[in-house]
C-alpha positions in Angstrom: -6.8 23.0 5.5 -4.4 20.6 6.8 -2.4 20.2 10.3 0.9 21.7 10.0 4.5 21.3 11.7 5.6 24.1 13.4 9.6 23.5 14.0 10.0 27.0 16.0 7.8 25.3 18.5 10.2 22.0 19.2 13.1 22.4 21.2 14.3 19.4 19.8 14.5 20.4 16.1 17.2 20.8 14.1 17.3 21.6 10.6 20.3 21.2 8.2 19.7 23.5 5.6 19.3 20.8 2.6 16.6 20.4 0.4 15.6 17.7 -1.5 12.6 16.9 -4.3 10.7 13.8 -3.7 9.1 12.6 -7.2 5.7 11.1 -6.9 3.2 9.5 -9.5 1.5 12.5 -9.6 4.4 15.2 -9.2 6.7 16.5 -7.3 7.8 17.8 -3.6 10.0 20.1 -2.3 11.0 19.1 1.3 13.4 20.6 3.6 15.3 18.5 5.5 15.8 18.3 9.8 15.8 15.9 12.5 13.3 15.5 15.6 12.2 12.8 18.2 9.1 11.1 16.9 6.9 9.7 19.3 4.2 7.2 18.4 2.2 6.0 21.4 4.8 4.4 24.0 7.6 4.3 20.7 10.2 6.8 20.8 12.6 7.6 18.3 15.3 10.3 18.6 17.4 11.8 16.0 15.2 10.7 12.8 15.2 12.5 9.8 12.2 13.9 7.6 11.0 16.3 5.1 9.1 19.2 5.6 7.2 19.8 2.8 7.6 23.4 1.4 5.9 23.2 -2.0 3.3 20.2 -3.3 0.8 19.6 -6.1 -2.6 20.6 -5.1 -4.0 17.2 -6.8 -3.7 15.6 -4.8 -2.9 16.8 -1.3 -5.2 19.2 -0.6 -8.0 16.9 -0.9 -6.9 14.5 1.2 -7.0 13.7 4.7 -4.1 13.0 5.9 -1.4 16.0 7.0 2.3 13.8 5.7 3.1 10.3 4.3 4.9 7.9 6.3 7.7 5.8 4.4 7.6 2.0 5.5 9.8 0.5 2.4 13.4 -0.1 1.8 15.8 2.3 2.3 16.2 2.8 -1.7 13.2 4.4 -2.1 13.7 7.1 0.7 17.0 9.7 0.5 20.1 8.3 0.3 22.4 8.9 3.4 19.5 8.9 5.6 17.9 7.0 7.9 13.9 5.8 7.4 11.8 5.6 10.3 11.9 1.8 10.1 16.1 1.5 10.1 15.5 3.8 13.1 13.1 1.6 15.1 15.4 -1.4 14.4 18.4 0.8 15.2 16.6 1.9 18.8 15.7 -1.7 19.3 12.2 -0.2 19.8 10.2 -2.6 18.0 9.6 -6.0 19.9 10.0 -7.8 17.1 11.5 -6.7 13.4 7.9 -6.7 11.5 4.6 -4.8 11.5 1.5 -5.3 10.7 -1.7 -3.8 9.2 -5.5 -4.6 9.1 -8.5 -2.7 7.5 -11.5 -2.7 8.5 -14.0 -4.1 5.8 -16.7 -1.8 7.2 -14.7 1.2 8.3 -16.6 3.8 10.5 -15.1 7.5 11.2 -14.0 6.3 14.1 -11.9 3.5 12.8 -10.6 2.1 9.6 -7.9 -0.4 11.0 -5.0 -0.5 13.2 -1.0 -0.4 12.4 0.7 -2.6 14.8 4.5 -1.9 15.0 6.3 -4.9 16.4 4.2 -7.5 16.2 0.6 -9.2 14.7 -2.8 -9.1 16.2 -3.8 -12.6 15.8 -7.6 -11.6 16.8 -7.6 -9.2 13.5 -7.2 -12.7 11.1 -8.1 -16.0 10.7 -6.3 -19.0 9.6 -2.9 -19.9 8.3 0.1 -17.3 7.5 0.9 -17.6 3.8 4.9 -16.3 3.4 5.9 -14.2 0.1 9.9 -13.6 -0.3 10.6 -10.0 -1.3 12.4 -10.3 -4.6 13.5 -6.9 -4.4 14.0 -4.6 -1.5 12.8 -1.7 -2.7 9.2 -1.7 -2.8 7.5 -4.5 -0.3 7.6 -6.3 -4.0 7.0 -10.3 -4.2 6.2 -12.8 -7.3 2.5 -13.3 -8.8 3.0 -16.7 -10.2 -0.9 -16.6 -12.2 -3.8 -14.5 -12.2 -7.4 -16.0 -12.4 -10.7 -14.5 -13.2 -13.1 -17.0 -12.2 -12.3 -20.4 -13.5 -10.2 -19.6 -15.9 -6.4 -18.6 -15.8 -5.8 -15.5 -17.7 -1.8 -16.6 -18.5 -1.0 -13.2 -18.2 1.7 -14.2 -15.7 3.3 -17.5 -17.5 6.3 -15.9 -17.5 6.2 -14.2 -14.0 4.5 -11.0 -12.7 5.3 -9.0 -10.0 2.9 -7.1 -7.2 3.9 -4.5 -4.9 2.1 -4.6 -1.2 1.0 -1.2 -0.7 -1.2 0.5 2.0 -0.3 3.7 0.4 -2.2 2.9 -2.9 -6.5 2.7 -2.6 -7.0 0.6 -5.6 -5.4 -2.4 -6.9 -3.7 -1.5 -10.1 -3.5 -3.8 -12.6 -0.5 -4.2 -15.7 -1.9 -1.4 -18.3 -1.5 -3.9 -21.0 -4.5 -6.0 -19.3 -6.5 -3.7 -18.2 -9.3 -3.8 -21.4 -8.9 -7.2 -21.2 -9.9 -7.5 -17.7 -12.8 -4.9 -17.7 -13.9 -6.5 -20.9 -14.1 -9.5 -18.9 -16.0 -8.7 -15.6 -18.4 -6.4 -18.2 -17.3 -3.1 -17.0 -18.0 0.4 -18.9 -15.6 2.9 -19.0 -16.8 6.1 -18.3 -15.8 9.5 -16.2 -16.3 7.9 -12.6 -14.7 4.8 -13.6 -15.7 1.2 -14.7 -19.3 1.3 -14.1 -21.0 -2.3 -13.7 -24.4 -3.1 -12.3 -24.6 -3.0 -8.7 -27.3 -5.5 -8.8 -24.5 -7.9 -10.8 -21.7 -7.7 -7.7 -23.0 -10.9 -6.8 -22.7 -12.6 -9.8 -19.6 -11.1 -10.8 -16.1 -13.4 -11.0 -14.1 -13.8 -7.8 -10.4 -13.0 -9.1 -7.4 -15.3 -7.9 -3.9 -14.3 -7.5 -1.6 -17.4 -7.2 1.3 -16.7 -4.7 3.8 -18.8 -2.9 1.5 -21.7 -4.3 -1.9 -20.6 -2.8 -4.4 -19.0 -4.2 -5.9 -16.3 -3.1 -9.2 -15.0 -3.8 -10.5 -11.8 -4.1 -14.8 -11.8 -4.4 -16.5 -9.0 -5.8 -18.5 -7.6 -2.8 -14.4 -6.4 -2.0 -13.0 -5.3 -5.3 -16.7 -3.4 -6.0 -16.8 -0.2 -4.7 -20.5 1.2 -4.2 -21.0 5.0 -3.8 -24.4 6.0 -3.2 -25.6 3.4 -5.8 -22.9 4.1 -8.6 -21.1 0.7 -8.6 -17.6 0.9 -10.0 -14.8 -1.4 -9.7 -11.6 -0.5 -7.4 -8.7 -1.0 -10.2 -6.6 1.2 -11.9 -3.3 1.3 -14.1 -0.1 0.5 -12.6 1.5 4.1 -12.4 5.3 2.8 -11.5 7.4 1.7 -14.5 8.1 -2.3 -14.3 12.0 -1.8 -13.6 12.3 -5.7 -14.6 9.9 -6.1 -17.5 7.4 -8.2 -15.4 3.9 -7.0 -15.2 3.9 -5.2 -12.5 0.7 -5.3 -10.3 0.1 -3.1 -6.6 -1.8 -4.4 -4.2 -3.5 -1.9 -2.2 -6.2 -0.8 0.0 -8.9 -3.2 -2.0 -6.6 -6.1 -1.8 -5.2 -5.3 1.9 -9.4 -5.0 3.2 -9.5 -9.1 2.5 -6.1 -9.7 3.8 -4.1 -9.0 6.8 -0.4 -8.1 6.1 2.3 -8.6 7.4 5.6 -7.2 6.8 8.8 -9.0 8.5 11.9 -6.8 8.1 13.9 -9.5 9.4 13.3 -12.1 6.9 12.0 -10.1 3.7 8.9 -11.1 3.2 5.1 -10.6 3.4 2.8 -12.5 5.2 -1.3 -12.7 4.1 -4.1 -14.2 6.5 -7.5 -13.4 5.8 -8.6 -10.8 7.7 -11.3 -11.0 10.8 
């Protein structure tokens, strides 16, 4: 039930003859590998490598939307001896300028659910200053949690240092698995099959959680981190499922962090950049 790619109908395939298995959280992928121009609106890139995918698990890509997954970390997470789509657009010199950008839409309609901007920011899509993370490791988009916050009160769960990953390919915001009865126990959550339940008529009176970085604080109010399906009220976290590689908590901030602020990822300086989003 998904769009599929046809190379017998490009004349400007090639394939080498190489496969390769991409691990995931949640299994694995056998891709064969080949090159092609990709073309995204008025971007063209010739010559760039990509799998097509011969064998995946069925949990959880036939129930999702989307046809592929576009890779828009460091080269260390992609296959080594091959170019990512980003080291291409620098390459190229097609990107105005060496960062991109992403906004979602608190509200998102059918019709649209954000905008990717390759090159470049939107300042119409936030508002206010642009805080700066440093990427402490290019690998993941990863950067430094200096404290977490629920409410008033500092949880000290990153005295010594924690670590988040920006990711727009992750829904939730996972949270350190060593926290995470802690923190449900602390917003008054219920575990159950669908998830921790709370109240929907408690969102508003629910904690607004901080994450300290780069020296700001940024918050995170219920009415974002709640999601509410046809009246079930659970809230948008889950366990981290990468292994820490340092030993620092490891947190990902995704989709439910990313709706409340715009990012922006500068290749040229390695970092992130977060403005609250319009």
């Amino acid at each position: 039930n998904h769009a599929r790619f046809n190379s017998s109908l490009s004349s400007t395939f090639s394939g080498i003859g190489v496969t390769y298995t991409l691990s995931y959280g949640f299994g694995d992928l056998l891709v064969a590998l080949g090159y092609d121009t990709v073309t995204i609106q008025n971007i063209v890139i010739t010559n760039q490598e990509f799998g097509l995918s011969l064998e995946e698990p069925s949990r959880p890509f036939y129930y999702l939307d989307f046809d592929g997954i576009l890779g828009m970390a460091y080269p260390g997470v992609g296959i080594s001896g091959y170019n990512t789509l980003l080291q291409n657009l620098l390459q190229q010199s097609q990107l105005a300028q060496p960062i991109f950008s992403f906004y979602y839409s608190r509200n998102p309609t059918y019709s649209y659910g954000g905008e990717v901007i390759l090159g470049g920011v939107d300042p119409q899509l936030y508002s206010g200053e642009i805080l700066w993370a440093p990427v402490i490791q290019e690998l993941y988009w990863k950067i430094a949690i200096e404290e977490f916050s629920i409410g008033p009160s500092t949880t000290g769960w990153c005295s010594q240092g924690c670590h988040g990953i920006v990711d727009t390919g992750t829904f939730l915001l996972t949270i350190p698995g060593q926290f995470m009865s802690a923190f449900l126990q602390a917003l008054g959550a219920e575990e159950s099959d669908y998830g921790a339940i709370v109240d929907c008529s408690s969102i508003p009176s629910m904690p607004i959680l901080y994450f300290a970085i780069s020296g700001a604080q940024l918050p995170l109010p219920p009415s974002v981190y709640v999601l509410n399906n046809d009246g079930v009220c659970t809230v948008g976290v889950e366990s981290t499922y990468v292994p820490s590689a340092s030993g620092q908590p490891l947190w990902i901030l995704g989709n439910i962090f990313l709706r409340q602020y715009y990012s922006i990822f500068d290749l040229a300086s390695n970092r992130v950049g977060f403005a609250l989003s319009a």
